[in-house]
N, CA, C and O atoms as a GROMACS GRO file, in nm:
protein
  360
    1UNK      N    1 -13.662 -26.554 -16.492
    1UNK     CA    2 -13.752 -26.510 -16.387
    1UNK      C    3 -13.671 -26.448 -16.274
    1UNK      O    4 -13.554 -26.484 -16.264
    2UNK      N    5 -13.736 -26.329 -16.157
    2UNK     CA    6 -13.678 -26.297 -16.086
    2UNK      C    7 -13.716 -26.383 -15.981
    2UNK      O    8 -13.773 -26.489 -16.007
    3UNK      N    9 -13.682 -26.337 -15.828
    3UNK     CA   10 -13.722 -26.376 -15.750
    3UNK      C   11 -13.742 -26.269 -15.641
    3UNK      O   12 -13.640 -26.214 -15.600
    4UNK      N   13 -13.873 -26.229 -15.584
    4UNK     CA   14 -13.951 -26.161 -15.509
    4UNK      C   15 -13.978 -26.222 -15.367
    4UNK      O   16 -13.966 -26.339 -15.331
    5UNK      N   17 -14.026 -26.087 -15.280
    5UNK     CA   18 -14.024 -26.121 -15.126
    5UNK      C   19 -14.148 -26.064 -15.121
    5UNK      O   20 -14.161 -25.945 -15.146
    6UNK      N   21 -14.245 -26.135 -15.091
    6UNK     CA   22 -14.414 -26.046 -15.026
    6UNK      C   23 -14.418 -26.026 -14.905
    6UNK      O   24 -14.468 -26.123 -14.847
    7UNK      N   25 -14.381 -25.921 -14.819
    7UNK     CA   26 -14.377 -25.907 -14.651
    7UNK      C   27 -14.582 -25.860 -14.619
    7UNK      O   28 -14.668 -25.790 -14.673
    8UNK      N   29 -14.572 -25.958 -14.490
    8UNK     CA   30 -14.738 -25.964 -14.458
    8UNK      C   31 -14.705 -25.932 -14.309
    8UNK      O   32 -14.601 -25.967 -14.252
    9UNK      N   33 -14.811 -25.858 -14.252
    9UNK     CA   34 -14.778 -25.853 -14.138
    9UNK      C   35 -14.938 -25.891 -14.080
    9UNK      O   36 -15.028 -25.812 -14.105
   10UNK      N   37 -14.964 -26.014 -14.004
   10UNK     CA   38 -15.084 -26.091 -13.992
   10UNK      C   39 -15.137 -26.133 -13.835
   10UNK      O   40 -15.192 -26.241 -13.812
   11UNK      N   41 -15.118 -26.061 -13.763
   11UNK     CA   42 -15.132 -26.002 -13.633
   11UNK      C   43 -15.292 -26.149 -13.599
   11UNK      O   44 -15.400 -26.144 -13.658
   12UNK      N   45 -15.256 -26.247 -13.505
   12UNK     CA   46 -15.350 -26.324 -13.448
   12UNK      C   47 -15.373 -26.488 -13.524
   12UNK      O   48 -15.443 -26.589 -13.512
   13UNK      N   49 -15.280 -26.442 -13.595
   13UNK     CA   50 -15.289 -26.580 -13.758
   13UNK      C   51 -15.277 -26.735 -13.671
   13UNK      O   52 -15.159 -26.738 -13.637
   14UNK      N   53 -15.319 -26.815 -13.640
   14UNK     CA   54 -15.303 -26.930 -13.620
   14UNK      C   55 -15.178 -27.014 -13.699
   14UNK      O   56 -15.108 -26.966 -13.788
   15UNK      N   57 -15.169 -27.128 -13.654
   15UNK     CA   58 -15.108 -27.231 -13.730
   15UNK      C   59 -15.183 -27.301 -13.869
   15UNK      O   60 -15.130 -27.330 -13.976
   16UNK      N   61 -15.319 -27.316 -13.828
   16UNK     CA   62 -15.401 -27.414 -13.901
   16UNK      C   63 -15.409 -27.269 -14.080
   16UNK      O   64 -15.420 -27.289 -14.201
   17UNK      N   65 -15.395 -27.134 -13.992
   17UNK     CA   66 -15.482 -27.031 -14.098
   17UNK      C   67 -15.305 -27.018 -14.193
   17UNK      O   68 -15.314 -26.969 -14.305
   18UNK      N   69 -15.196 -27.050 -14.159
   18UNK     CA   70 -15.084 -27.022 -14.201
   18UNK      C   71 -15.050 -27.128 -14.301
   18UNK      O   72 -14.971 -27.117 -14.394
   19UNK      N   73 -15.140 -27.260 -14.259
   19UNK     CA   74 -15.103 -27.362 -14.348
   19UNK      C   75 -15.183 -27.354 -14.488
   19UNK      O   76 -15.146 -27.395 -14.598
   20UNK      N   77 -15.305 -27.287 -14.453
   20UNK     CA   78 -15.439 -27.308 -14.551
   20UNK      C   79 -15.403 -27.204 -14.655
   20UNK      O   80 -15.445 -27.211 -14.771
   21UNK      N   81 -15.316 -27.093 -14.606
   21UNK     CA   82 -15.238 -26.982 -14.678
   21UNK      C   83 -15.126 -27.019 -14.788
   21UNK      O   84 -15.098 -26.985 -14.903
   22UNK      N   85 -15.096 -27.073 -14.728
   22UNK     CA   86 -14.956 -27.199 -14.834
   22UNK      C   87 -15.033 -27.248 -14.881
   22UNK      O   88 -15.014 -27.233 -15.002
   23UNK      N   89 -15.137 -27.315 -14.861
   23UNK     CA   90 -15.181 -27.419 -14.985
   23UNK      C   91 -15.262 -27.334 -15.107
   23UNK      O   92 -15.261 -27.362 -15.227
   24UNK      N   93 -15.329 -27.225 -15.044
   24UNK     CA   94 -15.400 -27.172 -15.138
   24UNK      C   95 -15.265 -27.116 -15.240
   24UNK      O   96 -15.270 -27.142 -15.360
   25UNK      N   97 -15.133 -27.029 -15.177
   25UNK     CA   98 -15.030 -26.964 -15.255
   25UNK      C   99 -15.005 -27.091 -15.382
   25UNK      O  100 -15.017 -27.091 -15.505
   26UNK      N  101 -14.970 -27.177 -15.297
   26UNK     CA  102 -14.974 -27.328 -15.404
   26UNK      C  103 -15.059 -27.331 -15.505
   26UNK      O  104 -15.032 -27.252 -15.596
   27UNK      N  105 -15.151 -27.395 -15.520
   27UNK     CA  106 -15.266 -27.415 -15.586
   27UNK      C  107 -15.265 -27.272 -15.698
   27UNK      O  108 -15.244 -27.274 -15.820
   28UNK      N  109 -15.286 -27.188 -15.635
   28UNK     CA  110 -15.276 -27.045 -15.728
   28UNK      C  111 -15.212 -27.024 -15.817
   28UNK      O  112 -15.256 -26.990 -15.927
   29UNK      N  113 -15.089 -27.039 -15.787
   29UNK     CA  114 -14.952 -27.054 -15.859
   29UNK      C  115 -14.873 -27.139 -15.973
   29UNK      O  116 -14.785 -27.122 -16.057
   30UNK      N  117 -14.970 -27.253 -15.918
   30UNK     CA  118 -14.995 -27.373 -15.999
   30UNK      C  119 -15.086 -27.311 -16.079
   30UNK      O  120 -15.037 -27.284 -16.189
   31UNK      N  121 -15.191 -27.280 -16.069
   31UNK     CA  122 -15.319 -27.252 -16.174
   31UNK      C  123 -15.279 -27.124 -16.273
   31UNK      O  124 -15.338 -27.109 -16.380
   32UNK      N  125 -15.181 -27.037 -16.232
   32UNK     CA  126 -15.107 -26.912 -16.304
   32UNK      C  127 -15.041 -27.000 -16.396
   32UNK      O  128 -15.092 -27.001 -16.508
   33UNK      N  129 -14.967 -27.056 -16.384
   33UNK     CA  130 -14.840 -27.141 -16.447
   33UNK      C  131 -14.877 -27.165 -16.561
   33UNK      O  132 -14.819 -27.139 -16.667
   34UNK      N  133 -15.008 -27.235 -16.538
   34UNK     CA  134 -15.095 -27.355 -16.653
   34UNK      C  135 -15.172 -27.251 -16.725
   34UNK      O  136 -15.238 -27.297 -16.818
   35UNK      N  137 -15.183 -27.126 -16.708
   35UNK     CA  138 -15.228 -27.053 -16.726
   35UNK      C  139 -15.149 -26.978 -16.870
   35UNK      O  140 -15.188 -26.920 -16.970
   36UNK      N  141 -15.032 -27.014 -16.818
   36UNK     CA  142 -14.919 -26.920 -16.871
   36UNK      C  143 -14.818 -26.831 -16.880
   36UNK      O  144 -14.729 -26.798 -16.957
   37UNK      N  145 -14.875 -26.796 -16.745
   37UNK     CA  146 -14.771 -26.736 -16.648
   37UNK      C  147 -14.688 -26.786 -16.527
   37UNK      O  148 -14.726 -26.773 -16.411
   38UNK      N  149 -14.550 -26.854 -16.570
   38UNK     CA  150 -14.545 -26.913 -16.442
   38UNK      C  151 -14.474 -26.835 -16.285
   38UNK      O  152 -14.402 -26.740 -16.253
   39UNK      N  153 -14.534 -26.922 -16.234
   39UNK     CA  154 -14.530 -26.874 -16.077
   39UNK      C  155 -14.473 -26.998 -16.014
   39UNK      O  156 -14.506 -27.113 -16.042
   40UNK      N  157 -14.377 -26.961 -15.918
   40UNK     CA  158 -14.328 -27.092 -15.808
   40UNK      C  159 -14.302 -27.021 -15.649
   40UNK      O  160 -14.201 -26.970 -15.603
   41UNK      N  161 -14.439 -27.042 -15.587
   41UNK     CA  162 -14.429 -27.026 -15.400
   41UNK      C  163 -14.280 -27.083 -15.408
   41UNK      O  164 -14.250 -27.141 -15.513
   42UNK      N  165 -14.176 -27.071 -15.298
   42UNK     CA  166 -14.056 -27.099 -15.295
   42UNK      C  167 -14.075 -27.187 -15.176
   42UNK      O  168 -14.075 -27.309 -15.166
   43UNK      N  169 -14.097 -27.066 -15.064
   43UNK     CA  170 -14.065 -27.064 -14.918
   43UNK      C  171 -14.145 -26.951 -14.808
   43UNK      O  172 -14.157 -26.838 -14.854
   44UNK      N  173 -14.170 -26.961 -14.742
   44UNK     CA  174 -14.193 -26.873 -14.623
   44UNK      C  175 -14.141 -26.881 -14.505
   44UNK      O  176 -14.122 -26.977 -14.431
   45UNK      N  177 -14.119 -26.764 -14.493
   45UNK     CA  178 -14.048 -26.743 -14.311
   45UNK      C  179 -14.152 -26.711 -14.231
   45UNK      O  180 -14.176 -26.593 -14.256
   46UNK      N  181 -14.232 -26.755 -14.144
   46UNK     CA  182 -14.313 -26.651 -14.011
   46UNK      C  183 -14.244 -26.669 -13.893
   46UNK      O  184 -14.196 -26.765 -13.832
   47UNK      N  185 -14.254 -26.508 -13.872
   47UNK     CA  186 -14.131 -26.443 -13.731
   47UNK      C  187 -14.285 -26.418 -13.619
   47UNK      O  188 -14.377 -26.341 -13.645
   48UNK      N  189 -14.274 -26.508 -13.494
   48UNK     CA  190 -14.410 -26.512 -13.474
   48UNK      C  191 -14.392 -26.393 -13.319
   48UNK      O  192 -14.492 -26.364 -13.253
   49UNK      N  193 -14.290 -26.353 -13.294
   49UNK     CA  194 -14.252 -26.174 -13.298
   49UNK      C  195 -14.333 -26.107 -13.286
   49UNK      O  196 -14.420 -26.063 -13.211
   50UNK      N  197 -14.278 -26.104 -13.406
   50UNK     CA  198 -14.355 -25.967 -13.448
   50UNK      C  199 -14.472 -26.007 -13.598
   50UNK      O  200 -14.463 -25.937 -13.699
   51UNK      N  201 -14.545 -26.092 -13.593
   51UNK     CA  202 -14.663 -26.163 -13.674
   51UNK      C  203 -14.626 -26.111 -13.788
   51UNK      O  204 -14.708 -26.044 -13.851
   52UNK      N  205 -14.508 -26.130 -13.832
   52UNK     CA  206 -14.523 -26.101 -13.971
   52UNK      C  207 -14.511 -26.222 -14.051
   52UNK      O  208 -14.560 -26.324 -14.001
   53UNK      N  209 -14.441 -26.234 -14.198
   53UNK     CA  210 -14.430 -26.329 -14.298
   53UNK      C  211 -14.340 -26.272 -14.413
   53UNK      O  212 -14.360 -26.162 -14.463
   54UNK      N  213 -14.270 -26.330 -14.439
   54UNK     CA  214 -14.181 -26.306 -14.548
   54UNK      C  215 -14.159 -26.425 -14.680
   54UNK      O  216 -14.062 -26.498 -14.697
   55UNK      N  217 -14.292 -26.413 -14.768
   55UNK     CA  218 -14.263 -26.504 -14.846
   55UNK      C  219 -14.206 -26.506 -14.998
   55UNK      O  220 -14.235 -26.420 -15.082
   56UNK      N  221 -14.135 -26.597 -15.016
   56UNK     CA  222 -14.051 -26.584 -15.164
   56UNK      C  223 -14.117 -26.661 -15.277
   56UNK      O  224 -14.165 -26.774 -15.269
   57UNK      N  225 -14.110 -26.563 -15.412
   57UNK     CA  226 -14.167 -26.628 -15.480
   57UNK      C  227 -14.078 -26.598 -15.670
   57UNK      O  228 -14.055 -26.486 -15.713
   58UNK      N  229 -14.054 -26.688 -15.723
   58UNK     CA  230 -14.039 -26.671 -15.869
   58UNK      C  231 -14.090 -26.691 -15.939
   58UNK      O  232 -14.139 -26.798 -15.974
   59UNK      N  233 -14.097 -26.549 -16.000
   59UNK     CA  234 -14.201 -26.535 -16.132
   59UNK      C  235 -14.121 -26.398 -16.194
   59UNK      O  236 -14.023 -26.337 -16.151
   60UNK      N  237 -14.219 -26.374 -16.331
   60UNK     CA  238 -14.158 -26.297 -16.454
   60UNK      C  239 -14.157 -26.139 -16.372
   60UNK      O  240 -14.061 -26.062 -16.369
   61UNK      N  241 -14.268 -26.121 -16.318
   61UNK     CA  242 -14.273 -25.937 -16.306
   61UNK      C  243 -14.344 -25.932 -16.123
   61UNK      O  244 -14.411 -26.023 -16.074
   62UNK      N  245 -14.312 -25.824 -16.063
   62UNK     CA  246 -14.447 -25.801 -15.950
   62UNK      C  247 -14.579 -25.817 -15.958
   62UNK      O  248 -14.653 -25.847 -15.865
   63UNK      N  249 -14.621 -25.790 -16.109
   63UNK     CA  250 -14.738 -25.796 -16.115
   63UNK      C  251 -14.782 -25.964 -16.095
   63UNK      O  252 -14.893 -25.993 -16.050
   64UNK      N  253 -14.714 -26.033 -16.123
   64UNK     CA  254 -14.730 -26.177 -16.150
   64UNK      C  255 -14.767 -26.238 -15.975
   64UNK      O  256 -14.854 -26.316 -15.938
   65UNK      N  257 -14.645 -26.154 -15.885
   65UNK     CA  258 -14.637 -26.217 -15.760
   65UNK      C  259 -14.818 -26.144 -15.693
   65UNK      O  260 -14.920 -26.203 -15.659
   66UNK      N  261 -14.785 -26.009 -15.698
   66UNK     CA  262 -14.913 -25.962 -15.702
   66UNK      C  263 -15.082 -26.008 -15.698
   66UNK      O  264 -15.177 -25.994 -15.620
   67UNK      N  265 -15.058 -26.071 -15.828
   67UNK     CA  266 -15.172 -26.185 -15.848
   67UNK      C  267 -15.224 -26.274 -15.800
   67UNK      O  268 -15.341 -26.303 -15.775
   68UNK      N  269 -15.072 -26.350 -15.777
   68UNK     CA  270 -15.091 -26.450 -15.699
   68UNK      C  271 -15.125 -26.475 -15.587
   68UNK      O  272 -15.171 -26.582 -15.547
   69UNK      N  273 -15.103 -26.364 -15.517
   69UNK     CA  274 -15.173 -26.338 -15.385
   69UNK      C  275 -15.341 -26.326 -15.380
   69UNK      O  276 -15.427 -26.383 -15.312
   70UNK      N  277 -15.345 -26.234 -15.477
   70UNK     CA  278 -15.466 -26.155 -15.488
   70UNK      C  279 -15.550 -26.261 -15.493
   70UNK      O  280 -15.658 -26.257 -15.433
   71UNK      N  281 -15.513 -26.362 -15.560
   71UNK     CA  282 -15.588 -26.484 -15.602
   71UNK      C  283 -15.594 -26.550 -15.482
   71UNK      O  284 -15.706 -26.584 -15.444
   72UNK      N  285 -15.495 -26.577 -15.411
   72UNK     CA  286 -15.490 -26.698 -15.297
   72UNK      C  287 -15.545 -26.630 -15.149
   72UNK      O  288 -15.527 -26.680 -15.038
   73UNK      N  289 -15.637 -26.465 -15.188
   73UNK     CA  290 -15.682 -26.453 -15.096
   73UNK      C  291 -15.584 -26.381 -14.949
   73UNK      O  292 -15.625 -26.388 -14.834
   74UNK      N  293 -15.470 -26.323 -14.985
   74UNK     CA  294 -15.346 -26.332 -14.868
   74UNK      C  295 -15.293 -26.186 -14.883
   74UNK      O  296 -15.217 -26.136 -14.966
   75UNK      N  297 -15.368 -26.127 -14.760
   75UNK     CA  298 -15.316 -25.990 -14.714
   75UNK      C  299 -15.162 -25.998 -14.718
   75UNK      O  300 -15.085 -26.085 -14.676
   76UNK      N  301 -15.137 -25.855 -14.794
   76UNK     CA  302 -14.968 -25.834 -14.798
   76UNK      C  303 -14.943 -25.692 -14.803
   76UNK      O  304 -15.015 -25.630 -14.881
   77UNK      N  305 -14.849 -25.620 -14.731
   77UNK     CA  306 -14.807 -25.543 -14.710
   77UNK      C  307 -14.747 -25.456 -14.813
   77UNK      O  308 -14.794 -25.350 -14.855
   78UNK      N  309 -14.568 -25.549 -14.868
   78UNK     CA  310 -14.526 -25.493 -14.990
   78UNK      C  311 -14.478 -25.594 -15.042
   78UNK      O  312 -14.494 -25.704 -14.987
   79UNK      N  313 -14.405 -25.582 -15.166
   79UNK     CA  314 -14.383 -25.701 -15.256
   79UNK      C  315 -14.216 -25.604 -15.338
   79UNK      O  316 -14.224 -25.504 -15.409
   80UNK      N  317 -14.104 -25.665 -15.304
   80UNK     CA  318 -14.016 -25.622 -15.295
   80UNK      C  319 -13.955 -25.763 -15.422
   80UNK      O  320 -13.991 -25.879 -15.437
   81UNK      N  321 -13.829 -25.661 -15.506
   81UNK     CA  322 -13.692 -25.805 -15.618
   81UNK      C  323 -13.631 -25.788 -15.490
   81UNK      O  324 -13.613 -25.700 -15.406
   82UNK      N  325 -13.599 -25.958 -15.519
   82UNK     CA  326 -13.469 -25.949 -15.388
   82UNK      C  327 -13.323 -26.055 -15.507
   82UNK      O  328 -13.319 -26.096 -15.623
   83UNK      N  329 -13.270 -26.056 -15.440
   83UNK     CA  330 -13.104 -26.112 -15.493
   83UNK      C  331 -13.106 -26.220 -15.376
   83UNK      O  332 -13.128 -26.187 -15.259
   84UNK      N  333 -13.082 -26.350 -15.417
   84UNK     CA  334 -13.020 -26.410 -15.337
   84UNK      C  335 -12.908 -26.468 -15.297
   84UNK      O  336 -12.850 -26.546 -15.372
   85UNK      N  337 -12.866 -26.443 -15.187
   85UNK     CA  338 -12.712 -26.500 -15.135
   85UNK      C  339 -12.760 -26.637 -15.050
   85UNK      O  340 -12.856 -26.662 -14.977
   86UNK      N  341 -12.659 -26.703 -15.089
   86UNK     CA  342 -12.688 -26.886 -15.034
   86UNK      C  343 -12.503 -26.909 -15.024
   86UNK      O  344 -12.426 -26.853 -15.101
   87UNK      N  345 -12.456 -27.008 -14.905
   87UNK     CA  346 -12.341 -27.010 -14.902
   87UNK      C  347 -12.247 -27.088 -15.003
   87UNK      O  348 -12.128 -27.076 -15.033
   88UNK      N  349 -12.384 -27.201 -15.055
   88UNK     CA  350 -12.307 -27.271 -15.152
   88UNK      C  351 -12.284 -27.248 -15.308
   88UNK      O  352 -12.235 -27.319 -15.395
   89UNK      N  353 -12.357 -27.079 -15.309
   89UNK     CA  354 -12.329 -27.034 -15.448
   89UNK      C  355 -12.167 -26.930 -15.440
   89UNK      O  356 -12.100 -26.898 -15.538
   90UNK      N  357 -12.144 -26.902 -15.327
   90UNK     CA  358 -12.008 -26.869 -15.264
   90UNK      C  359 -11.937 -26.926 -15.322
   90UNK      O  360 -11.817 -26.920 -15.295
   0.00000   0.00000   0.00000
């Protein structure tokens, strides 16, 4: 599997509407999986800035991360492969 970045930019988003967003990405992802396609929400960053969101997700293709949104209901901008650097794979 790769691992993907969905950038959202969500201008007025609360705390309570950011959490209900994760759970739905959850749940979704979970229900893809069992499905057959698996999906794993990772992580999210919100930069409360500039209201955006940068969330990571692994799965097989874009289309997969794609879905998963589509499903969990969660405006997104673009959906980018990313590479990750971590210090302890250094």
């Amino acid at each position: 599997m790769a691992c993907y970045v969905v950038t959202r930019h969500l201008p007025g988003i609360t705390p309570d509407s950011l959490t209900s967003a994760g759970l739905r990405a959850k749940s979704c992802a979970a229900e893809m999986t069992d499905e057959g396609t698996p999906v794993k929400w990772l992580r999210s960053f919100f930069i409360p800035k500039t209201e955006q969101t940068h969330c990571y997700f692994d799965a097989p293709s874009v289309d997969a991360v794609k879905e998963v949104n589509e499903r969990a209901n969660i405006p997104f901008a673009e959906i980018y492969e990313v590479q990750e650097l971590a210090p302890e794979a250094m």
